[in-house]
N, C-alpha and C positions, 0 to 999 in steps of 0.2 A: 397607640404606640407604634414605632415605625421600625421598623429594624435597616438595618446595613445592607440596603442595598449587592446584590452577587451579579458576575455576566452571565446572562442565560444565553438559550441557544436563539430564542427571538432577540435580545439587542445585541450581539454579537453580530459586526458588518461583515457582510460574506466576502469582500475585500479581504479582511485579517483571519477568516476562515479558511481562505485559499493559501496564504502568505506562505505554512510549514513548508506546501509542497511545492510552492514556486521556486521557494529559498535553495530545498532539498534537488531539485530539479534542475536551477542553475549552478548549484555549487559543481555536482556532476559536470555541467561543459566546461567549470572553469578548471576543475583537476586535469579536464581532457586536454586541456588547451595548454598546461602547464607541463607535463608527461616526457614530451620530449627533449624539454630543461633540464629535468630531474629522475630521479630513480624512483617507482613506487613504494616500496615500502618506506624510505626516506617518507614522501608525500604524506602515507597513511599515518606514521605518526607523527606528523607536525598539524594533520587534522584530529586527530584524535586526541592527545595530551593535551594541549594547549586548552583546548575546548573543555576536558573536563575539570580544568583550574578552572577555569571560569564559571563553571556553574556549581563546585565546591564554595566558591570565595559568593556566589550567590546564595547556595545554603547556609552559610554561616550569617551573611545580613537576614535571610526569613529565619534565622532562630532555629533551624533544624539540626534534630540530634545526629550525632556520628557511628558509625558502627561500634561496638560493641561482641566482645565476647568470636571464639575459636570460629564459631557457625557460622555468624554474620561475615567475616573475613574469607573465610572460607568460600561461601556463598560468591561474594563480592569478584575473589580471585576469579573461580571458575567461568562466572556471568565476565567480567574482563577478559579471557582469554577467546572467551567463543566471542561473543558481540561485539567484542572492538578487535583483538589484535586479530583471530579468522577472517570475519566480515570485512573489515578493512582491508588487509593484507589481500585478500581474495578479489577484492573490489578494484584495487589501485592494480594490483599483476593485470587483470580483466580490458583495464582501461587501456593497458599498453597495445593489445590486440584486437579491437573494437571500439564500437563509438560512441560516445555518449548517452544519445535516446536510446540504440539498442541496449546498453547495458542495464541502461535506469528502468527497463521494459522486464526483464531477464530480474532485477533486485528486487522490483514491485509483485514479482507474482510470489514471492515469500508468505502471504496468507494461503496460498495451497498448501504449502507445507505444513503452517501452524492448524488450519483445521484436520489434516491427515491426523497431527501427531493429538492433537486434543482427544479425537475422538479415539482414538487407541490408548492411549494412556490415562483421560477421563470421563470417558464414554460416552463425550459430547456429542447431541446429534448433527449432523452433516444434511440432511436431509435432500428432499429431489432439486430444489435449486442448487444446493450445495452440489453434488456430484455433479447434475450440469458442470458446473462453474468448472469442475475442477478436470472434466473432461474437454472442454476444453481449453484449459489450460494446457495439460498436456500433449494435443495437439500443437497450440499457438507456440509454445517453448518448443516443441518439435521444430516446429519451421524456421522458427529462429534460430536455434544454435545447432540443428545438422546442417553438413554440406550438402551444398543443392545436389551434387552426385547422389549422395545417399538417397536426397528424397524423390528424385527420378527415377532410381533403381527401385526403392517400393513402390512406389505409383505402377511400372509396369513391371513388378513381380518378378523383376532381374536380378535381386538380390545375394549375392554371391560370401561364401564363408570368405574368399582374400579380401573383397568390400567390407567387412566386418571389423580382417583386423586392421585392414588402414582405419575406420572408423575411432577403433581404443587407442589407435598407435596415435592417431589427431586432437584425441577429445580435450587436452591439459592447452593444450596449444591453440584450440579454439577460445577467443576470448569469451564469448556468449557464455563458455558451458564454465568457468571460471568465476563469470558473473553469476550463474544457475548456484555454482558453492557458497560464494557468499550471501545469497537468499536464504540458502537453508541453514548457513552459521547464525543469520538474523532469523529465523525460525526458530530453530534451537533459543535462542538467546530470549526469545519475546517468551515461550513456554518456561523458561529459569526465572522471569523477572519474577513472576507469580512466588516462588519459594524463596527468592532475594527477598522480596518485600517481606515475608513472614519475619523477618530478623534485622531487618536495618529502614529507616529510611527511606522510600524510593526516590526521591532528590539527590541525598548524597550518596547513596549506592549507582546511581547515574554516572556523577562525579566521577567516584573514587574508580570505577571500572573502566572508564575512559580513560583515567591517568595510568592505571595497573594494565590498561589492555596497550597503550602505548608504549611501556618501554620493552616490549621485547622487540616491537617494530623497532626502536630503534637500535636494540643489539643485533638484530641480526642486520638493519641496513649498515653498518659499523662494520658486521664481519663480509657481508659480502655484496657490498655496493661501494661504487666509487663515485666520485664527481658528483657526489648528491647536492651540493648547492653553489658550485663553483663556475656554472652558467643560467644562474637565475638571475634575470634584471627584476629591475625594479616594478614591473609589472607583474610577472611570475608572482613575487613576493605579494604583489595586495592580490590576484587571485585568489595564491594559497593563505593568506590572512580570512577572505569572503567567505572561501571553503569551511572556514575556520571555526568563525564568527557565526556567521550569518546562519553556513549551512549547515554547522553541527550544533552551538550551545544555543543559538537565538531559535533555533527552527524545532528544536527538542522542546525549549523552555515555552515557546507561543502552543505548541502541542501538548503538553501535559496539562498549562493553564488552562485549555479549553477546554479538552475533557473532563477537566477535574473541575469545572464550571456546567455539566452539563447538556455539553456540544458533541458528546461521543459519537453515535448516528450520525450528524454533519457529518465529522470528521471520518468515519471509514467511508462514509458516499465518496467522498473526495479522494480517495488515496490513488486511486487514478488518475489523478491531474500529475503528478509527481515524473511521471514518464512525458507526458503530453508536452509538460514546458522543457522538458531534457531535448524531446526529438525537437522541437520548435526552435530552441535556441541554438542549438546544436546544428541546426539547418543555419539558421541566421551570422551566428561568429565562427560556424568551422566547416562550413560546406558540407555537412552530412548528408548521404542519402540513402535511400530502401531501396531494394529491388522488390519487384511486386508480390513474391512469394514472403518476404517479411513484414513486406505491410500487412496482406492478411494476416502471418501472424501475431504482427501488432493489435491487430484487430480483435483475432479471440482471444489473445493475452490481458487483453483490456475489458473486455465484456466477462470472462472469468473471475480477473479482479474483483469487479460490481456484484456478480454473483453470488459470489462467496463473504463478502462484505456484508450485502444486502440480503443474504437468504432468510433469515427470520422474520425480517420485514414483508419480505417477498412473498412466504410462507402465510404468513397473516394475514395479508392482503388477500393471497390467493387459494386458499385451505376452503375445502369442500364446504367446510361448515359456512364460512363468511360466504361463499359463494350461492348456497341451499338458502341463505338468510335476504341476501340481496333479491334472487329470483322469487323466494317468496314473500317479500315486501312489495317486488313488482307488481306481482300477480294482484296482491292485493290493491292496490294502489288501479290496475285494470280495471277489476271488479267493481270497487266503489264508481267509478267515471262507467260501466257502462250499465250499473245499476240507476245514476244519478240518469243516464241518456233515456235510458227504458222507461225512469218514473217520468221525464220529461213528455217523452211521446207518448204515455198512459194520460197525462193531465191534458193535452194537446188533443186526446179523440175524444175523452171526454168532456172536454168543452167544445169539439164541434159537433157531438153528439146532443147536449144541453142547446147546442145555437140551434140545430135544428129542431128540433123538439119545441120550442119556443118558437118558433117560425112556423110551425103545421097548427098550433093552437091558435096562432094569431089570423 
């Protein structure tokens, strides 16, 4: 009997494996590219609502049920106000003051945050790759969104209380650390998904928090934004459509199906590709570039990322025990081969012992 064929994580092509964080990666240069047309929060929610009609009107063709009941709404609201209208709204402000790959660099270290908050809140272990990772992180985030002043002055231990407060009087105004808040709005939001799903859905609570996270965006671009689509040509327009489509409802939907296929593992190896195609493209259609102190950052931002992703794995792999297990399968493995050489050369003098012996008789 055969059953229904499901995508695993072997026939799933590492092409459509990569696709969430390419999509999620380019959408990024094209909001960047669009920014100067338009007002951010405008932007934020014409990607954000729009996208979650679309993958409501997608729950509704798979058959899935709708919220229900004070909790589930409730739920829903909260999980909407942090994960879309924060994250967004913090994201799209972020864009206006910085660049695309860096910011996508600054969104993507969001798994520091959710392992801090797990392990505090469910006592999840963090473990010695974990804290690596997460050290540095905070490093890599360092370099990226201080001013090179600042990181000059700690470097040679010049560090002055006025340097301090120009630092707080700078940090809203730094786009990076903008970008830093909406990591952790999306932090917040991934540890809510966990108690959304107890009461609704997670398909249509996807949805319906996308559409409930978007219209504040738009009351307040309403109360205090102007000119929000009064110089967008026709290209702005299929950017912020790409943004839309591709980057929010297609790139969430090809994500959820894989994991829920299987593909999990894949998929956090990869969440660092997601910065890699932002700064690449972002190179390519809008002339970005690093100064060398941010590329390092980039560096241990990205290698933190894999870290923290991978530490169980990493764990596994490398835990005393599997390691006491390997060494001693060596060893054994030694053993036999120079047991096998020793019987070799015992059978070798005893038969030139036997050849002569037989040659003094003779």
């Amino acid at each position: 009997m055969t059953q229904a064929s499901t995508p695993s994580r072997a026939s799933v092509s590492p092409l459509l494996l990569i696709a969430p964080f390419f999509l999620w990666g380019t959408a990024m240069v094209a909001m960047k590219g669009v920014i100067p047309q338009t007002t951010p929060l405008f932007m934020a929610g014409v990607r954000v609502l729009p996208a979650g009609l679309l993958i409501l009107l997608a729950a509704a063709v798979m058959g899935r049920s709708q919220p229900k009941g004070w909790k589930a709404w409730g739920w829903i609201a909260l999980f909407g106000l942090v994960d879309a209208a924060l994250f967004q709204g913090f994201l799209a402000e972020g864009l206006v003051r910085t660049g695309a790959g860096l910011g996508s660099v600054m969104i993507d270290s969001q798994p520091l945050a959710v392992a801090l908050m797990a392990r505090f809140l469910f006592g999840e272990r963090v473990g010695g790759f974990g804290w690596l990772g997460l050290l540095f992180g905070v490093v890599g985030i360092s370099l990226l969104g201080l001013p090179e002043g600042v990181i000059q002055a700690a470097l040679h231990g010049s560090f002055s209380p006025a340097l301090g407060a120009s630092l707080l009087h700078d940090l809203f105004q730094n786009g990076q650390w903008l970008m830093l808040m909406a990591a952790l709005s999306m932090a917040v939001g991934t540890v809510m998904m966990g108690y959304v799903s107890r009461h609704a859905d997670p398909v249509a609570a996807t949805g319906w928090h996308m559409v409930l996270g978007g219209i504040p965006l738009f009351v307040l671009s309403a109360l205090g934004e102007t000119n929000q689509w009064q110089q967008l040509g026709w290209t702005d327009w299929m950017a912020m459509s790409y943004s839309t489509i591709f980057g929010s409802a297609i790139a969430y939907g090809l994500f959820f199906y894989f994991a829920a296929s299987g593909n999990l593992t894949s998929l956090s190896s990869l969440t660092f590709l997601t910065p890699v195609f932002a700064l690449l493209f972002g190179n390519l259609f809008l002339s970005e570039v690093l100064n060398p102190v941010q590329w390092v950052g980039v560096g241990l931002t990205l290698v933190s990322i894999y870290l923290i992703n991978q530490r169980e794995v990493l764990a596994a792999k490398f835990q005393p025990a599997a390691v006491e297990k390997a060494a001693t399968s060596l060893a054994a493995e030694l053993e036999a081969e120079i047991e096998a050489e020793i019987e070799a050369v015992n059978e070798k003098i005893a038969a030139h012992r036997r050849s002569r012996l037989e040659g003094a008789r003779d």
